[in-house]
N, C-alpha and C positions, 0 to 999 in steps of 0.2 A: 504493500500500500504506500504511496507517495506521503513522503514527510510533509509536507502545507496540507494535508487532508486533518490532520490531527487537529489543528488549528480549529477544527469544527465540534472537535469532544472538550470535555471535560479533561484538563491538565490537573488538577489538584482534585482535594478531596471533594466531592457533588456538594454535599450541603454546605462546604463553603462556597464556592461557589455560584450554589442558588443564592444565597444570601448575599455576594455582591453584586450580581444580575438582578437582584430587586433594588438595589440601592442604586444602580448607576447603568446607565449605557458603555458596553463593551466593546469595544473599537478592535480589539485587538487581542490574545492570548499566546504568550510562548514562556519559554526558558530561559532564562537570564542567568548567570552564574546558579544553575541547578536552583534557582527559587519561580515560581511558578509568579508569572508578572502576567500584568494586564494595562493596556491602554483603554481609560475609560474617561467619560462627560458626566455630570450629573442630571439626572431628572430632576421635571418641573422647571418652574419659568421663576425668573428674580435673580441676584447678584451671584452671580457662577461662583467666587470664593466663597460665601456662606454658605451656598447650598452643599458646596464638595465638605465644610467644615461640618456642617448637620450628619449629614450621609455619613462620612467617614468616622463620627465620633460612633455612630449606630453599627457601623460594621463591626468597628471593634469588641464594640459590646455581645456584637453577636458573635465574633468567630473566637473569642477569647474560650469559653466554654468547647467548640471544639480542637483547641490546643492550637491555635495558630494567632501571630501577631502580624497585622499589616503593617508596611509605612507607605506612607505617601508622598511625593515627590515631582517636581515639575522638571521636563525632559524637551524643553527650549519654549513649546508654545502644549505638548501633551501633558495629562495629568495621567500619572504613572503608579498603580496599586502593585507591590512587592507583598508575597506571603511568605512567613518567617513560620517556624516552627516554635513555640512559646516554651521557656524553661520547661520543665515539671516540678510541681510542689516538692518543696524539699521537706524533710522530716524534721519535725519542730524543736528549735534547741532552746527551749524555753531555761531549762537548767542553767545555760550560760549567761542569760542574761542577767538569773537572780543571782547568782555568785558573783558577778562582778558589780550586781546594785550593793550589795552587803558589803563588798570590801569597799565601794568609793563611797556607800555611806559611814563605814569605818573610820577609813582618809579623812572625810568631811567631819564630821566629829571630832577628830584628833586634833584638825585646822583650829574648828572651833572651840576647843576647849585649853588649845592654847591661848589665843587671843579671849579669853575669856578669863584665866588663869592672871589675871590683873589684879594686884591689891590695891588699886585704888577703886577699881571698882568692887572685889569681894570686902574690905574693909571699909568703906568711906559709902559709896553710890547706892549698895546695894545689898547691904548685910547680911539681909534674911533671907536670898536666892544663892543656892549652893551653885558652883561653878557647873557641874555638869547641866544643869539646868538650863543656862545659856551657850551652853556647846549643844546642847540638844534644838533649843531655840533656833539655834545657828541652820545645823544640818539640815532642818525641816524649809527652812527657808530657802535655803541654795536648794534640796531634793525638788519644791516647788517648781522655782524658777524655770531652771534644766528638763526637771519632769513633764510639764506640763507644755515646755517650747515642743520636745520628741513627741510628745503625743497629737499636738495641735499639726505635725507633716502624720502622723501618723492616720488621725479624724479625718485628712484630707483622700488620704489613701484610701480607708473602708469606704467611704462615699462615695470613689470611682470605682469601687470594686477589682482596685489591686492587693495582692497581696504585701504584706509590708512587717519587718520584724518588729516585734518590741524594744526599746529602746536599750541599747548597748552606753551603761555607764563606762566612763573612763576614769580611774582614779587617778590623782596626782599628790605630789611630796607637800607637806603641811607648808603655807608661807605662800598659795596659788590658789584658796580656797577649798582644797582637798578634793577638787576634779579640773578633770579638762573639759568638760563637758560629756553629752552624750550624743549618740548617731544615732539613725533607723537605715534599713537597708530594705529597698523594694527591689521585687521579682521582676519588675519590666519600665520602662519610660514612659514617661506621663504623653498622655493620647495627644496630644493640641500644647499651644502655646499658653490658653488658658488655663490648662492644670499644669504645668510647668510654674508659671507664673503663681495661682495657689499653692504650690508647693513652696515656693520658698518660700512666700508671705506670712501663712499661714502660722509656722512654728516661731519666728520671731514677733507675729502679732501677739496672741495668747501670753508668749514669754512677758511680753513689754508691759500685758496687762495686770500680771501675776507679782511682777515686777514692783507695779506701782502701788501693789496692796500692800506689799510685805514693807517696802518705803512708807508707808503711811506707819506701818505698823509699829517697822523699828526707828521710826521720828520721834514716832509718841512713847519709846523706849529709852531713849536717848535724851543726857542731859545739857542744860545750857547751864553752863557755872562763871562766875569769874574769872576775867586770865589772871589777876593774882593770888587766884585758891593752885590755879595749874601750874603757876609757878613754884608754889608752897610745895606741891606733890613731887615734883621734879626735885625738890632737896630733900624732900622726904623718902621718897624712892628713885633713887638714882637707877635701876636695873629698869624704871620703867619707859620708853621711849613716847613722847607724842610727836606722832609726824601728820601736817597737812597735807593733804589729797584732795585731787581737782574736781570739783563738784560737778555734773551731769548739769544742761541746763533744768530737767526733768528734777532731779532733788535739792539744785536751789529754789524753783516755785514750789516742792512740797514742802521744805523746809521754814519759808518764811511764813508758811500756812499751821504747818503743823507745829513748829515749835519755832518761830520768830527770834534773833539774834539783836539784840541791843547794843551799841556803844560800850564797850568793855567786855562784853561777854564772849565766850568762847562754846563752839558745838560740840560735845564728846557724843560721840557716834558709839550705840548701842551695837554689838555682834549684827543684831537680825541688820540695822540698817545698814552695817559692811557689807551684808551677804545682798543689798538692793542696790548697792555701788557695784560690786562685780555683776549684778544680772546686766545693768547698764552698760557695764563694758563689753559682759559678752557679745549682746543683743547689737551693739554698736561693730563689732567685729564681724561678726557673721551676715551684716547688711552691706559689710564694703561688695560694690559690686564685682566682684573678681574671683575667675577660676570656677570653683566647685561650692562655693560660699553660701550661703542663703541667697545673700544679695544678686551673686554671679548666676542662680538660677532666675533672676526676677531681669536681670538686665538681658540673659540670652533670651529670655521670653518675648521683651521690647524690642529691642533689635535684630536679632538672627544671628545664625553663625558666624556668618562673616564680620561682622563686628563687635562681635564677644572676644576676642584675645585683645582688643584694639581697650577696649570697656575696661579688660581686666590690668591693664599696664595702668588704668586712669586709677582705678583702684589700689593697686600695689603701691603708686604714689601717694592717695592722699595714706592711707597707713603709713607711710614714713613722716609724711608730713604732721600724723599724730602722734609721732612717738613710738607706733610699734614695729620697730627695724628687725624685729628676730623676727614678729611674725609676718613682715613685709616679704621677708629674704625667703624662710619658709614656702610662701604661697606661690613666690617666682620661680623657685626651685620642682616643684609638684605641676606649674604649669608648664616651666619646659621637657620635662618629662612627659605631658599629656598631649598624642597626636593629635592633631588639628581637626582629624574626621571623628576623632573619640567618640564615642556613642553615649553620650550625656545629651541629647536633646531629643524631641518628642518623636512619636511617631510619625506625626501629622507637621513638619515644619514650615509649612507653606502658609496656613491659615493666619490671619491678623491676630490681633489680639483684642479684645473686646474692649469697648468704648469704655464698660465699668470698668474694667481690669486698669485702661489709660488711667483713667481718675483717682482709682488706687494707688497710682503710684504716689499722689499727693498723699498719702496716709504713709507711704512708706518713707519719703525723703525726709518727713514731720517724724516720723519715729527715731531717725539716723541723729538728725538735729537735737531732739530731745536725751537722748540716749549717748553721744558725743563725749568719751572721757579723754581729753588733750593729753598726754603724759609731760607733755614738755611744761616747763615750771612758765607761769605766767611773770 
């Protein structure tokens, strides 16, 4: 039988296939590097990219169940459906993730119970709360922060009906917080440039909001004393150090709300509200647009491939320009190592990105801003 005859059957599996022949006009069917492609139009009348963006989010949905992941792709002036074979479910390593939550709420604890382990504050501030108590205070505030940013990409994931791990803490040495943070790791790339774009938003939103409670919380934890009581303390306990640090624009306005600074007075910052100072720093780090970053998912959503490594060098600079040259050098290092077609971007990369998603980005540059901790000494 002559090979262009086949072009008339079914190349892949039928019910996938019935399912893109109800969603689009098939122009075309062959073999592309052993993936079973199609040159196809979309059905119905109105704006040919929203329509292929509608369609194409629906195929996915439909052909995910039987084990296949499309992408789509434009091929000069054709719209181009590629069918992938999708992972298979991997066997749940739930185990790992709660051993390494126990040991980084360990680390966090440790962190905080040193920086608790203050006698100015167990002797003077605070007399009748035992130190673990505020190391404990501590950890639950950072577990917060961290917890609730991995689960907010995570909430994003069961909604599109990916699959997606539970959150992988990272511990770190006391004197960092007692984490580096935590990850999640999904089975496949988000469908569209619209869930690309909810994905990074997502876990630094919720962060930011989690953020501001626990700030309120440990304001109203936190004392305003005399800088000549502070002075008194520093002869009194020479082993204790006070160091100033660069306030977030976000906890100078809760500060002057929650607990207001007077002429002479000085802010001692409660544990919980340290642990609302690093959320802001995190949440401020993971929005530079750059690389694999939160943010770096939100700017490739904006702009495309092609101008996401251009994004990420704007990014690597302003982190230098804030102070963070380890984690500047760090983020340049992991992107020169990352090839340019790396498969960090959607299925669907063609499609716009949606006019709410444009206006979000006002909520997200308002977050960077608010959240902003300078390292360099003013």
């Amino acid at each position: 039988m002559p090979t262009g005859v086949l072009t008339a059957f079914y190349i892949a599996d039928p019910a996938a296939e019935e399912s893109i022949e109800s969603l689009f006009h098939v122009n075309e069917r062959f073999f592309y590097r052993d993936k079973p492609t199609y040159v196809v139009d979309p059905k119905g009348i109105g704006d040919t990219k929203l329509l292929m963006k509608s369609a194409f989010r629906q195929l996915v949905d439909d052909l995910r169940p039987l084990g296949f992941l499309p992408t789509l792709t434009m091929e000069i002036d054709k719209y181009v459906i590629s069918l992938n074979k999708a992972r298979p479910p991997g066997p749940p390593r739930g185990n790992r993730n709660l051993i390494l939550f126990a040991i980084t709420s360990g680390t966090i604890f440790l962190d905080g119970y040193l920086r608790s382990n203050n006698p100015v504050l167990y002797n003077v501030l605070m007399k009748d709360t035992p130190i673990y108590v505020n190391a404990l205070y501590f950890t639950l505030a950072i577990l917060a922060i961290f917890g609730v940013h991995e689960l907010g990409h995570k909430a994003v994931a069961i909604i599109r009906g990916v699959e997606a791990s539970m959150p992988y803490f990272i511990p770190a040495p006391p004197g960092m917080g007692g984490t580096f943070g935590a990850v999640i790791t999904q089975k496949e790339p988000p469908t569209n440039r619209d869930a690309l774009f909810d994905l990074g938003l997502s876990g630094p939103l919720v962060g930011f909001l989690v953020t501001i409670l626990v700030a309120v919380v440990g304001l109203r934890l936190s004392f305003v004393v005399p800088v000549d009581e502070v002075t008194t303390w520093m002869a009194a306990y020479p082993e204790v150090r006070f160091q100033s640090i660069p306030f977030p624009l976000l906890l100078e306005f809760l500060a002057t709300v929650v607990r207001p600074t007077s002429e002479g007075m000085v802010l001692l910052l409660h544990p919980v509200a340290f642990a609302a100072w690093v959320g802001c720093l995190v949440t401020y780090i993971n929005l530079i647009p750059a690389w694999q970053l939160d943010g770096g998912h939100i700017s490739r959503a904006m702009i495309g491939r092609s101008y996401h490594r251009v994004m990420s060098v704007v990014g690597i600079i302003l982190m230098m320009f804030s102070g963070y040259f380890i984690m500047a050098v760090m983020i340049a290092f992991f992107m020169m190592r990352t090839p340019q077609d790396a498969a960090d971007g959607p299925l669907d990369d063609i499609s716009p990105l949606s006019t709410s998603r444009k206006l979000l980005v006002l909520v997200y540059v308002a977050i960077m801003a608010l959240t902003l901790v300078s390292l360099f000494p003013v």
